[in-house]
N, C-alpha and C positions, 0 to 999 in steps of 0.2 A: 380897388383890390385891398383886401387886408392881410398885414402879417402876420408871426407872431414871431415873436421873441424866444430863445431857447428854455429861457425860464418855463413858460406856459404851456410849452408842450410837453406832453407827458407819456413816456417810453413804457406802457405796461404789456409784459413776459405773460405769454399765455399762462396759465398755470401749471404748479410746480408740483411736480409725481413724489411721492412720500422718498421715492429710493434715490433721485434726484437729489434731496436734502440733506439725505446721511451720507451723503457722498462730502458735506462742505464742512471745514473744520470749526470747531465753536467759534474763533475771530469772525469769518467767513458769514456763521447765520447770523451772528450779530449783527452787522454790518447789513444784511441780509434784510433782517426784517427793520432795524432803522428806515431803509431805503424806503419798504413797502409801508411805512407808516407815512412817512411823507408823503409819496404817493397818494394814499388814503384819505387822509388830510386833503389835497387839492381836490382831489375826486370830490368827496365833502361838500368844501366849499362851491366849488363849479355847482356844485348840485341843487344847494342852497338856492345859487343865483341863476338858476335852470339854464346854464352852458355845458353842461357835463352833455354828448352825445352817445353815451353808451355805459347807462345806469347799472348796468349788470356786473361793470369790472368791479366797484363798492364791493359787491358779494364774493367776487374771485380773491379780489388781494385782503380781505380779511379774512378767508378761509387760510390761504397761503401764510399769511402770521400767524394764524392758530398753529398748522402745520407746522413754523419752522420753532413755534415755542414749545412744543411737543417733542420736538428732537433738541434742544436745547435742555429741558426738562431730564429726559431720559441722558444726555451726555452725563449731566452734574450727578443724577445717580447712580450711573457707573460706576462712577469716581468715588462717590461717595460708599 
C-alpha cells in the first residue's frame, strides 16, 4: 500500500467566480495567487514526470491567477 505525505498532496478549489475575488482584500489575493502558483509548479512538475492524474486543473489554476491578477490589477488603479 502507498502513502503519501502531506507535502504531495495537493488541495485544488474548484475554480474561483470573478465576484468570489473582489470579494478578498489585496493581502488576501496576494497570498491568493502565491498559493496557486505553488500549486502550479507541483501540478507542473508531476506532469513532467507523468504522476499528475488530472491534467486539466494546470488549465484551471492558471486561469484562476490570471483572474486574481486582474483584480489585483484594477485594485492598484483605483488607488491610483
Amino acid at each position: 500500500m502507498q502513502t503519501c505525505s502531506a507535502s504531495t498532496i495537493l488541495l485544488v478549489a474548484p475554480t474561483m467566480k470573478m465576484s468570489e475575488i473582489k470579494e478578498l482584500s489585496d493581502l488576501e489575493l496576494t497570498k491568493k495567487f502565491r498559493e496557486l502558483g505553488e500549486e502550479l509548479l507541483q501540478l507542473q512538475i508531476r506532469k513532467q514526470t507523468g504522476q499528475v492524474e488530472k491534467p486539466h486543473l494546470i488549465k484551471s489554476l492558471r486561469r484562476d491567477r490570471a483572474k486574481i491578477l486582474t483584480a489585483i490589477s484594477s485594485l492598484k488603479a483605483n488607488i491610483a
